[in-house]
C-alpha positions as CSV (number, residue, x, y, z in Angstrom):
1,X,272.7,83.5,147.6
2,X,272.0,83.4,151.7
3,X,268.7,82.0,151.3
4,X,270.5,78.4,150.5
5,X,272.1,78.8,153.8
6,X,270.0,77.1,156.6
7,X,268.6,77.9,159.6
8,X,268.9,75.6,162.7
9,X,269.1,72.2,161.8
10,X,266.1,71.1,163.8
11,X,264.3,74.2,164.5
12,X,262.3,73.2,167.5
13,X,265.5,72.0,169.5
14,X,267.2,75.1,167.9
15,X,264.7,77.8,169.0
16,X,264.5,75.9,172.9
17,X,268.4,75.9,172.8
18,X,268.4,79.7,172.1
19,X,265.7,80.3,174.4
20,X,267.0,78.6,177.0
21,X,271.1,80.4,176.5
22,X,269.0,84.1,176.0
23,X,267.1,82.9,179.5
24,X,270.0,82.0,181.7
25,X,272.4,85.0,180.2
26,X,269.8,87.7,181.5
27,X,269.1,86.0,184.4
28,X,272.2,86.0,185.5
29,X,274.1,89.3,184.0
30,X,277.9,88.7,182.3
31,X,277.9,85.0,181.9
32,X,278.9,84.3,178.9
33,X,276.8,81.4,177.4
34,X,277.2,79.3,173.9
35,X,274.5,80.0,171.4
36,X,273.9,78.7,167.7
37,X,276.8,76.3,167.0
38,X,276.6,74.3,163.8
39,X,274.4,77.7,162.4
40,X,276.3,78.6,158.7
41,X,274.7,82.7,158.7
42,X,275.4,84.9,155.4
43,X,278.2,87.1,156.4
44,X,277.9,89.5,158.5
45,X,276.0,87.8,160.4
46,X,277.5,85.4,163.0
47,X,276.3,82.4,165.0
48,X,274.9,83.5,168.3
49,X,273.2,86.5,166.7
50,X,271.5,84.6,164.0
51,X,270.1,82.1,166.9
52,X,268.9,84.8,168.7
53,X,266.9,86.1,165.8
54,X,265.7,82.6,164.8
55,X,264.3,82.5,168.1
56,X,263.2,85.6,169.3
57,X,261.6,87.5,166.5
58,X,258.5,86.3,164.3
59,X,256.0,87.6,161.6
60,X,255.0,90.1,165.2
61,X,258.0,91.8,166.0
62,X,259.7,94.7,163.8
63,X,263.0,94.5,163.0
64,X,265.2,96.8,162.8
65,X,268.8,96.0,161.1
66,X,271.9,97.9,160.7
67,X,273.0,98.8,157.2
68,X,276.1,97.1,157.6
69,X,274.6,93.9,158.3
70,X,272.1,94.2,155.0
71,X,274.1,91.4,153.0
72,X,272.2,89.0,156.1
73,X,268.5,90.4,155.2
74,X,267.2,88.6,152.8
75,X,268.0,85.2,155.1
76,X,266.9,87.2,158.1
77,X,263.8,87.6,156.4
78,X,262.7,84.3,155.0
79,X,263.6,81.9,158.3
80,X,262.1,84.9,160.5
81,X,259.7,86.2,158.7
82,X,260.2,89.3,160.9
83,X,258.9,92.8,159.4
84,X,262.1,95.4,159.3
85,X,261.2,98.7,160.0
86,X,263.4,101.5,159.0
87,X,263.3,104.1,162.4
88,X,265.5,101.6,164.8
89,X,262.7,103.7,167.3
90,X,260.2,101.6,165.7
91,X,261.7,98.3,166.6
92,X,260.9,95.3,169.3
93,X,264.5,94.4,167.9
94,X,267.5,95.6,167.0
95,X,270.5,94.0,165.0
96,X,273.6,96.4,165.1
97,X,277.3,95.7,164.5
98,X,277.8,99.1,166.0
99,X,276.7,100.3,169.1
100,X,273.2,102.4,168.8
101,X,272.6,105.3,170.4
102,X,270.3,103.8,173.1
103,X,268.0,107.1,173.8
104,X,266.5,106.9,170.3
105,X,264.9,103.4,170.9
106,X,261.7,102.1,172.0
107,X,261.8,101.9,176.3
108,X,258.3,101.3,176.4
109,X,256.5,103.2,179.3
110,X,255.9,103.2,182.7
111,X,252.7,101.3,182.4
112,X,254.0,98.5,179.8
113,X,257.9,98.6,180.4
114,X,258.1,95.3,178.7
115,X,257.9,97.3,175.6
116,X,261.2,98.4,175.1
117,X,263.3,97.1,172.8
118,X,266.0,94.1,172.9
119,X,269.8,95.2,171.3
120,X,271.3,91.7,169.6
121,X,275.0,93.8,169.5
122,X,277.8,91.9,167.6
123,X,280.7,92.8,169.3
124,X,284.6,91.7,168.8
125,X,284.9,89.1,171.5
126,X,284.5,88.3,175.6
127,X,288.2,87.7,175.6
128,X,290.4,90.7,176.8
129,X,288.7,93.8,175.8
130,X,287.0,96.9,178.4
131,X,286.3,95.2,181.8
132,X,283.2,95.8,183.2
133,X,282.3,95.3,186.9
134,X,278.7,94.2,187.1
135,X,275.6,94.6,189.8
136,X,272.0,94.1,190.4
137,X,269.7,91.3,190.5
138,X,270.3,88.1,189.5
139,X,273.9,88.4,190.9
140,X,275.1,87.9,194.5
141,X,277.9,89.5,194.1
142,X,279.5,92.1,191.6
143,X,280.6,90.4,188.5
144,X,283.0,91.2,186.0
145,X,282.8,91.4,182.1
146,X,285.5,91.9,179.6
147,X,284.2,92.7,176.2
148,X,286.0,93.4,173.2
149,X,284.3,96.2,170.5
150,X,282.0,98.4,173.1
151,X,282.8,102.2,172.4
152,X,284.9,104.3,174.9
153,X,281.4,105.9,177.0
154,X,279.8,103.0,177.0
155,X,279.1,102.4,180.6
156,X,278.1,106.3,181.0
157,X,275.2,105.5,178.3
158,X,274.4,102.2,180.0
159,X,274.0,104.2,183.7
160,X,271.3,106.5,181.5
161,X,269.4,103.7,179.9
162,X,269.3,102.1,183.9
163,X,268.2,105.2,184.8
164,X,265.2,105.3,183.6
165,X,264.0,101.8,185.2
166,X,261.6,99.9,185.2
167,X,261.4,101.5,181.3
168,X,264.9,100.8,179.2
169,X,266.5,98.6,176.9
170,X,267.9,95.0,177.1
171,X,271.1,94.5,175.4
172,X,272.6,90.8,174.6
173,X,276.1,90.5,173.3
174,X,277.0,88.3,170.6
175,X,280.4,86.8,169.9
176,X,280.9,84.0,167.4
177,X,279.0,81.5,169.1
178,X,278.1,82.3,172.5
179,X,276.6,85.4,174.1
180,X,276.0,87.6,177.4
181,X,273.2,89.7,178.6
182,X,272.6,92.9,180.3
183,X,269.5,93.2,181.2
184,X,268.0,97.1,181.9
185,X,268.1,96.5,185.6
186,X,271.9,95.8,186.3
187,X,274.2,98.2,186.6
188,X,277.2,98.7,184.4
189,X,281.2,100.4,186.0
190,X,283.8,100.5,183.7
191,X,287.3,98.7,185.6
C-alpha cells in the first residue's frame, strides 16, 4: 500500500529544500536543479515531482492529477492533504505524465495573473532529447534545454501560453530527481 511509503524524512528541511530548488529553477529558466533525493514515491510517481507536491500544495490548493499517475493518489493525498479536482481547469496544480493541453487550464486574469496554474510535468529526462534555446528574464543570455518526452509542437503551444502574459501557466519539469522550470514569461525556440 503507498501510504506506508514516506514522505520527506524531515519535512521541514524537506519542504525548504524543495522550495528553495522550485525558487532558483524559475528564477533562472533551464537550469536543471536536484530535488527530492532519498524520497521512496508509489510508482508512478518519481522523486522531484513528489517533492514538489510535498511542498507546494496543501489542504488550499486543488489538485488536479492525471489518470495515469492514480496508483500515486492515495499517498498524494494523505502527506498533502491537497483537495483533487476533477476539471484540470479547476486546478492551482497540475500533475501530468503527459503533456496537457495548456489553453484548458486556469491563467488567472489580468487583475490576479498569479492565479494561473503550476504544470509538475514528468518527463523522460534532461539528457539528449528536443533542444530548446531559452530567453527572457532571469537569463542574460539565451540558454539552452534539452529535454527528453516533450511532444513534437511543444514550443508552438509554449509561444501561445507566453502570449498571453502577464496571465499564463508555469511549467516545472521533473526527471528522476532533479527538475527545471519555465516560468510563463520566458520564451521557448525549438533548436
Amino acid at each position: 500500500m503507498s501510504l506506508d511509503l514516506p514522505g520527506f524524512a524531515d519535512p521541514v528541511l524537506g519542504a525548504q529544500a524543495g522550495f528553495r530548488a522550485v525558487l532558483d529553477a524559475l528564477s533562472r529558466p533551464g537550469r536543471i536543479r536536484p530535488a527530492g533525493a532519498g524520497l521512496t514515491p508509489p510508482a508512478p510517481l518519481e522523486q522531484a515531482a513528489a517533492a514538489l507536491l510535498l511542498t507546494l500544495t496543501d489542504a488550499e490548493t486543488p489538485l488536479w492529477l492525471d489518470p495515469a499517475a492514480a496508483p500515486a493518489r492515495d499517498w498524494i493525498g494523505f502527506h498533502c492533504g491537497a483537495p483533487f479536482v476533477e476539471d484540470p481547469a479547476q486546478a492551482a496544480f497540475v500533475l501530468a505524465l503527459s503533456m496537457p493541453d495548456l489553453a484548458r487550464l486556469q491563467a488567472g486574469t489580468d487583475e490576479s495573473p498569479e492565479r494561473g496554474a503550476t504544470v509538475i510535468l514528468q518527463v523522460e529526462g534532461f539528457d539528449g532529447g528536443r533542444a530548446f534555446s531559452l530567453a527572457g528574464p532571469g537569463l542574460p543570455a539565451p540558454a539552452r534545454l534539452a529535454v527528453a518526452g516533450l511532444p513534437p509542437g511543444f514550443a508552438a503551444a509554449w509561444a501561445d501560453n507566453r502570449a498571453r502574459f502577464p496571465r499564463g501557466i508555469d511549467l516545472i519539469l521533473c526527471a528522476g530527481d532533479r527538475l527545471a522550470a519555465l516560468p510563463r514569461s520566458v520564451t521557448v525556440r525549438e533548436g
